[in-house]
C-alpha positions as CSV (number, residue, x, y, z in Angstrom):
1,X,1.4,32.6,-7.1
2,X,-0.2,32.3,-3.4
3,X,0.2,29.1,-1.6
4,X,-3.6,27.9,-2.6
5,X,-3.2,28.3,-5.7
6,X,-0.1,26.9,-6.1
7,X,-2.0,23.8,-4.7
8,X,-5.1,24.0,-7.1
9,X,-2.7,24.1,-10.2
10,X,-0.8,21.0,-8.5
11,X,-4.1,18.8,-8.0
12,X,-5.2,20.4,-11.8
13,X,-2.2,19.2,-13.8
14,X,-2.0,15.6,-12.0
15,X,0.8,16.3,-8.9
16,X,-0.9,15.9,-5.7
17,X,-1.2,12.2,-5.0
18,X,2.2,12.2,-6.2
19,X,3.5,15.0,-3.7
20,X,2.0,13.6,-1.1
21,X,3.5,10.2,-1.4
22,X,7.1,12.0,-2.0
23,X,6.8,14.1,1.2
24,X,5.7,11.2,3.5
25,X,8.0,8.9,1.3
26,X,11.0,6.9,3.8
27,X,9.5,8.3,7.1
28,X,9.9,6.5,9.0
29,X,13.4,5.1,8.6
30,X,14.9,8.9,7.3
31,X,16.4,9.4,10.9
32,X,18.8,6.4,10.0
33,X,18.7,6.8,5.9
34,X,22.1,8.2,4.5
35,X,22.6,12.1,3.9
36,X,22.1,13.3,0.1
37,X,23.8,16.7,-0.2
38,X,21.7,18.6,-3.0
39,X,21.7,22.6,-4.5
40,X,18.7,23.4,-6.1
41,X,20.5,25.6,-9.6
42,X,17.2,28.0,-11.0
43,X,14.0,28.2,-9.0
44,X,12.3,29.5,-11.9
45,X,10.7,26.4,-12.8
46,X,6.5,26.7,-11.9
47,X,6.7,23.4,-9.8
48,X,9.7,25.1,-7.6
49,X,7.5,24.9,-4.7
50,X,6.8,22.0,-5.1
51,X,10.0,20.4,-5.2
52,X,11.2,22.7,-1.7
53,X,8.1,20.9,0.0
54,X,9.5,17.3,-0.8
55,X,13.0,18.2,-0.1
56,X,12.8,20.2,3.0
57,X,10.2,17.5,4.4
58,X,13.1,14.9,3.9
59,X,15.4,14.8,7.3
60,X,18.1,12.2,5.0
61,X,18.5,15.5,2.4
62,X,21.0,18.7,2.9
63,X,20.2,21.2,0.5
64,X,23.3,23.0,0.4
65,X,23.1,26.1,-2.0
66,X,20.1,27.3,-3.7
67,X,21.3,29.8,-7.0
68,X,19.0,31.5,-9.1
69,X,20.1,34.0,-12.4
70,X,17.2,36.6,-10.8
71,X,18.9,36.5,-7.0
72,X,15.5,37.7,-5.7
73,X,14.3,34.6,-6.5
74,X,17.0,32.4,-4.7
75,X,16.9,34.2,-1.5
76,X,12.7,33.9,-1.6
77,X,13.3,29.6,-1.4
78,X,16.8,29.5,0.7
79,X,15.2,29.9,4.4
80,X,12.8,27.1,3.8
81,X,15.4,24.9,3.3
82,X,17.9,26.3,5.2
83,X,20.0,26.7,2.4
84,X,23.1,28.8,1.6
85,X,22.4,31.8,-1.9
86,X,25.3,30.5,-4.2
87,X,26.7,33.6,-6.0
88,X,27.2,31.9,-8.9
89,X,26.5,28.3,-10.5
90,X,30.4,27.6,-10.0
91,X,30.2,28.1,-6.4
92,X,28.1,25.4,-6.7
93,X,29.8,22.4,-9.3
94,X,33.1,23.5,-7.3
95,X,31.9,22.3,-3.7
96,X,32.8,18.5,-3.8
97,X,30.2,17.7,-1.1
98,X,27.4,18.9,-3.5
99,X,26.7,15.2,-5.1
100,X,23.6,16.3,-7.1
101,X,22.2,19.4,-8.9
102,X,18.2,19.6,-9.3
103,X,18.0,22.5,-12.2
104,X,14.7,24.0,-12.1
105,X,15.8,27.4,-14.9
106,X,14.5,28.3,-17.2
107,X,15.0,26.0,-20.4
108,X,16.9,28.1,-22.3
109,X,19.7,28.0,-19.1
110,X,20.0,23.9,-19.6
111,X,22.7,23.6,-21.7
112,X,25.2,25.5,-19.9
113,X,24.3,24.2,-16.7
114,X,24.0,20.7,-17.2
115,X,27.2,20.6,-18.8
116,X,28.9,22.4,-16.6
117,X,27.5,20.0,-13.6
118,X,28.2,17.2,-15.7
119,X,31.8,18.1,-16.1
120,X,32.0,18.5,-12.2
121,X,30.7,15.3,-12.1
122,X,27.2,16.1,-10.1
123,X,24.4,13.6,-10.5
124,X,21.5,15.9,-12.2
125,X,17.8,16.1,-12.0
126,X,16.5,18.6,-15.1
127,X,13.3,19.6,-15.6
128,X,11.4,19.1,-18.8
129,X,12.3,19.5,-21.1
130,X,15.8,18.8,-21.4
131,X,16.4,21.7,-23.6
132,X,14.7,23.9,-26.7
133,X,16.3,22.2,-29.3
134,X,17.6,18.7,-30.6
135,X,21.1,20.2,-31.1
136,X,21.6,21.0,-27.3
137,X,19.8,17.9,-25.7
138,X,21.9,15.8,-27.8
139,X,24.9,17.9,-26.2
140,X,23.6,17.7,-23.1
141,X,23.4,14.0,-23.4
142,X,26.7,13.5,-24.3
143,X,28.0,15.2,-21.4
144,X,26.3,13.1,-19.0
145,X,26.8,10.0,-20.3
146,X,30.6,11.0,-20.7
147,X,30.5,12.2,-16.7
148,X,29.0,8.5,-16.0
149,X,26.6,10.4,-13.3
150,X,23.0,9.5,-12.4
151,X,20.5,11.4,-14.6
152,X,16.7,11.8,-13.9
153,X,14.3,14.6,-15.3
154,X,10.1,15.6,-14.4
155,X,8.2,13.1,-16.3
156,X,6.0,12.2,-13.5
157,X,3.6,10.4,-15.3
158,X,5.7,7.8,-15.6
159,X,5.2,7.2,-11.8
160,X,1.0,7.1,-11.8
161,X,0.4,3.6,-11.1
162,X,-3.0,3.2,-13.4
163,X,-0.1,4.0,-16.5
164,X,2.3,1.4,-15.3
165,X,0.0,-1.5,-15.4
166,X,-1.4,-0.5,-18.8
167,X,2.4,-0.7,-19.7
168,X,2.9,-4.0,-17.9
169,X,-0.1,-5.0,-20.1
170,X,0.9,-3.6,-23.4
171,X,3.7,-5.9,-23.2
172,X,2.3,-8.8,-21.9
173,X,-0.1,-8.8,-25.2
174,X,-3.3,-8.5,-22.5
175,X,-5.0,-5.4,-25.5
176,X,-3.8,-7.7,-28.5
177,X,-1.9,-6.4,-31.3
178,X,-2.3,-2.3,-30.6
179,X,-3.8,-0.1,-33.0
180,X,-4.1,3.2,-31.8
181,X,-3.0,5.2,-28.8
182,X,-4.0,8.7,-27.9
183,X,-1.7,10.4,-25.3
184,X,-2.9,13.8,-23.5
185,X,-1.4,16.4,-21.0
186,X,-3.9,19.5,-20.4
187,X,-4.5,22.1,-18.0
188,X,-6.2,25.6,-17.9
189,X,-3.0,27.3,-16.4
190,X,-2.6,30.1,-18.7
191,X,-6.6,31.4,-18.5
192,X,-6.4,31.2,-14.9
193,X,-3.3,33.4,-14.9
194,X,-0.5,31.1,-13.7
195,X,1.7,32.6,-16.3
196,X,1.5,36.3,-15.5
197,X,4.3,37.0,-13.4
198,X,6.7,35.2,-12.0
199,X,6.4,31.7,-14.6
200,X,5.8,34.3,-17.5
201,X,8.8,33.1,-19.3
202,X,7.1,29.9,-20.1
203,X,5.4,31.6,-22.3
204,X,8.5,33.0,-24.3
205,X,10.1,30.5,-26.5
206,X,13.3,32.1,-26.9
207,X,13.4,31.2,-23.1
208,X,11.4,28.0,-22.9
209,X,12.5,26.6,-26.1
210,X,9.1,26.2,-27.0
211,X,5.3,27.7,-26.8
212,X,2.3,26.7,-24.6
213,X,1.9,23.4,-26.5
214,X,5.2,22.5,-26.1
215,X,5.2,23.2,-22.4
216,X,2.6,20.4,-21.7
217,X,3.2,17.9,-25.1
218,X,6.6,17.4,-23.6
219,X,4.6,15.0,-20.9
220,X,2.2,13.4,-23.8
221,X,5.5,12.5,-25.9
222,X,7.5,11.1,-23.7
223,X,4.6,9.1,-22.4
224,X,4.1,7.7,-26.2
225,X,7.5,6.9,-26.7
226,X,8.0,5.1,-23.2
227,X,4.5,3.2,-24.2
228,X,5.3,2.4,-27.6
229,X,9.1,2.8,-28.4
230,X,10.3,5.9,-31.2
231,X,8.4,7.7,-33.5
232,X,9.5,7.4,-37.4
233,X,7.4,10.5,-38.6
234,X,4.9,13.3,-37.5
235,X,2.2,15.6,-38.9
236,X,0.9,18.2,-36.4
237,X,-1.4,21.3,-36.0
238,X,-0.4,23.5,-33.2
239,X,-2.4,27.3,-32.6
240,X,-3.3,30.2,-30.3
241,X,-6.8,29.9,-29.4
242,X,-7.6,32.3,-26.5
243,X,-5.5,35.5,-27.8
244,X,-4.3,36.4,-24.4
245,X,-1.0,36.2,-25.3
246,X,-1.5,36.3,-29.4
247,X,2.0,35.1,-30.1
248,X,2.1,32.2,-27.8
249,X,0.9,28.7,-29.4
250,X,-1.5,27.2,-26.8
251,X,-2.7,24.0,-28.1
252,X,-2.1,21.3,-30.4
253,X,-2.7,17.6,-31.5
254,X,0.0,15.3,-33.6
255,X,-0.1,12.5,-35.5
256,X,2.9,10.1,-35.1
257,X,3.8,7.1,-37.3
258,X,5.4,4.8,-34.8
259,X,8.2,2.3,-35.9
260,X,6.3,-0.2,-34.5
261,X,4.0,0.8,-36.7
262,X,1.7,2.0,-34.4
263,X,-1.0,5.3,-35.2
264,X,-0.7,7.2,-32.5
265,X,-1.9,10.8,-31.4
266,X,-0.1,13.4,-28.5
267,X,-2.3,16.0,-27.5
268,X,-0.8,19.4,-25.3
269,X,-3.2,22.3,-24.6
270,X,-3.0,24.8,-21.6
271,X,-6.0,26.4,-22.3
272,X,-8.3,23.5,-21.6
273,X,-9.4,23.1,-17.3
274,X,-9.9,19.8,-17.2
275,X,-8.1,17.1,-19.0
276,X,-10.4,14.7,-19.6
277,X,-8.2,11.9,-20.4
278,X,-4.7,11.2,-20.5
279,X,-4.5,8.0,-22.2
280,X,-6.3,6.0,-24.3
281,X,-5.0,2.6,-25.8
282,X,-6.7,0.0,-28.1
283,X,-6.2,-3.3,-29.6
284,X,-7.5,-5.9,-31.1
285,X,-8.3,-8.0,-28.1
286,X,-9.2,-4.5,-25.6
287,X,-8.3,-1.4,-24.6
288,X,-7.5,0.8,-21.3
289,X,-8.9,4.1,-20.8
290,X,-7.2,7.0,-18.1
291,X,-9.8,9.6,-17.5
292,X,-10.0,12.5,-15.1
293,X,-8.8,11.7,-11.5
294,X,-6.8,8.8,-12.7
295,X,-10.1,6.3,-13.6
296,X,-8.7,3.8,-14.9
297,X,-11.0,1.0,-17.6
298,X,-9.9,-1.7,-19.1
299,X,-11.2,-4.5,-21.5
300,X,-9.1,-7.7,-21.7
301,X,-10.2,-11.3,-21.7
302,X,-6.9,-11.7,-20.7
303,X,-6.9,-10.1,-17.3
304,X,-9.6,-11.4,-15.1
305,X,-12.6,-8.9,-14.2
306,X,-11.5,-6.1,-16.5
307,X,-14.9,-5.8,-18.5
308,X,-14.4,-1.7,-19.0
309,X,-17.7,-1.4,-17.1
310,X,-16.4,0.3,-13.7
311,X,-13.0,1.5,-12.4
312,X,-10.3,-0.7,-11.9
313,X,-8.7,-0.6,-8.4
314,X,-6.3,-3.7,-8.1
315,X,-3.1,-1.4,-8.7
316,X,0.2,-1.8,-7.1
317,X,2.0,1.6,-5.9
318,X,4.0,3.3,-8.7
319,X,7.4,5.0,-7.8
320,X,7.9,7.8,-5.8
321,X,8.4,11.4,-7.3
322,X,11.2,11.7,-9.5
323,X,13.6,13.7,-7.5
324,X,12.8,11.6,-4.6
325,X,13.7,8.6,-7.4
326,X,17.4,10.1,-8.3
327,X,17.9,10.7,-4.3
328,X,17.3,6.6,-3.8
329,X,18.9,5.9,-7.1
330,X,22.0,7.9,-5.4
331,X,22.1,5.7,-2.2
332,X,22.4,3.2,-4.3
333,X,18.5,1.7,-4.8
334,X,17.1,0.9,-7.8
335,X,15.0,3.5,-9.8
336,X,13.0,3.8,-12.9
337,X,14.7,6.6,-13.8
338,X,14.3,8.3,-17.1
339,X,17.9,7.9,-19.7
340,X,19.0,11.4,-20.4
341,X,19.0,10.3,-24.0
342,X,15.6,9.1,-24.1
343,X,14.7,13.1,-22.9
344,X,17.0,13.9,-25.6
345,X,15.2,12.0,-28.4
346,X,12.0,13.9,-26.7
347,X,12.8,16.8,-27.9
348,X,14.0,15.6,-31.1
349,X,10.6,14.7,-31.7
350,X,8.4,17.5,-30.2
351,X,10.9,19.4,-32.4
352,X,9.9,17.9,-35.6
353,X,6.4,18.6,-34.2
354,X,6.6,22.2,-34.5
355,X,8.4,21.7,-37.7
356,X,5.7,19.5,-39.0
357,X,3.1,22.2,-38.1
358,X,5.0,25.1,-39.4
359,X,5.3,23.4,-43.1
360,X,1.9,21.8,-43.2
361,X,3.9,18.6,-44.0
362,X,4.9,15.0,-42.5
363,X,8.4,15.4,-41.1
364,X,10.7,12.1,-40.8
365,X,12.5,11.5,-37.9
């Protein structure tokens, strides 16, 4: 993927303000800020590039080693970060100065490495999702919360400020007693070919752990369940709608009974090139919509001036990205930071998704 469209796909699936913010993020005092020594373990993750432009911009970060199972594709990032090819992951969990490993495989590699930097007592950053199956994200939870290290994964919706105040609002009772709530990730990545060669194993399950859906409903999911706490059961339709790849799911929609008792609907399509919303919330006393670019409109009687008729723009900053989140929650700062066992219970339930689409039945959680 060249450089511009790396960029288009970043802007397209919601990345840019938030890159931008990361890379100028502590600029001014990182001359004086304290020294995080990183190793970036598998650049096969499509947002590699992304993450190498945050962390080489960042003069209080060493990345140390850079591994990869393809070496090819280690030696491509090393230079930019001035970064030593580890020969193997152990090189890597042995070095004591290495405090925190930012895997970035492919999903079916999660297991194994997050244990093992677990066990060597590295502070880990894992992209979504935490792995292709309930049975290893549990294990992988397990060994982190038994290492006692910092844990923080690539939900970066969590950080778009428009979503934090409709959370700040959804518990502050501003919508009323909620009644629905629609959650969405999309992007057109796979029509316009980001898949093809180098991020094709996204697109093989047996390596990803899941299909196209999966790949983006990970992000509506966890959104959901951070909104609205867990999900009891789950009826879904998932398909392939393009037949570029035939085999590959690329789009779904599923209904979740929340224990709340909430109806809610998570959405996941990589077919689609514009997402028109990502979230929609309603109650009995308003609602907040979040619709392409971030617009955010809200309806309360309980927050002055939101009448849903124009955008609303009164929004404190959200967080930073969330490697640049685990690198302040290292030095010691308080961070937002995503529980590895609420990523585990992700995949528990985007698991019973697929399940519930594969039977044609509700599945309980």
């Amino acid at each position: 993927m060249d450089l511009i469209a790396r960029r288009d796909f970043v802007k397209t699936v919601g990345y840019a303000g938030l890159a931008m913010t990361a890379v100028g993020q502590f600029a001014a005092r990182a001359e004086d800020a304290k020294k995080t020594t990183l190793a970036l373990v598998g650049c096969a993750h499509i947002h590699t590039p992304l993450f190498c432009d945050i962390l080489s911009s960042r003069p209080d970060v060493t990345v140390k080693y850079v591994w990869d199972a393809t070496p090819a594709k280690a030696e491509k990032v090393a230079p930019d970060l001035k970064a030593k090819v580890a020969k193997d992951p152990a090189e890597i969990f042995g070095d004591s100065s290495v405090q925190c490993a930012v895997i970035l495989s492919e999903t079916a590699r999660h297991l194994e490495l997050a244990t093992a930097a677990a066990a060597a007592k590295k502070h880990l950053f894992v992209e979504k999702p935490l792995a292709g199956n309930s049975k290893d994200a549990t294990a992988i939870a397990d060994a982190v919360e038994k290492a006692g290290v910092l844990f923080n994964m690539g939900y970066h919706l969590r950080a778009i400020p428009q979503i934090n105040f409709v959370k700040e609002h959804i518990a502050k009772g501003s919508f009323g007693k909620i009644t629905r709530v629609h959650t969405a990730f999309c992007h057109g990545g796979l029509l316009e070919g980001m898949f093809d060669t180098d991020y094709k194993w996204v697109l093989d399950p047996k390596q990803a752990g899941v299909g196209g859906f999966g790949d983006v409903a990970t992000h509506s999911v966890d959104l959901l369940m951070w909104l609205l706490g867990d999900v009891e059961a789950v009826s879904a339709d998932i398909r392939n709608v393009s037949g570029k790849y035939p085999d590959v799911d690329e789009v779904g929609e599923a209904l979740c009974k929340m224990k709340s008792g909430v109806t809610a609907c998570v959405a996941g399509a990589c077919v689609e090139p514009t997402n028109p919303y990502k979230l929609l919330v309603v109650g009995t006393e308003g609602h907040a919509m979040i619709f392409i670019e971030d617009r955010l409109y809200i309806k309360s009687k309980k927050i002055e001036g939101a009448d849903g008729m124009r955008p609303w723009g009164k929004l404190p900053p959200g967080p930073p990205h969330s490697v640049v989140q685990l690198i302040e929650a290292i030095n010691g700062k308080q961070m937002p930071l995503v529980t590895v066992r609420e990523a585990a219970k992700d995949v528990k339930v985007l698991e019973a998704i697929y399940q519930a689409a594969r039977e044609k039945k509700w599945v309980t959680l």
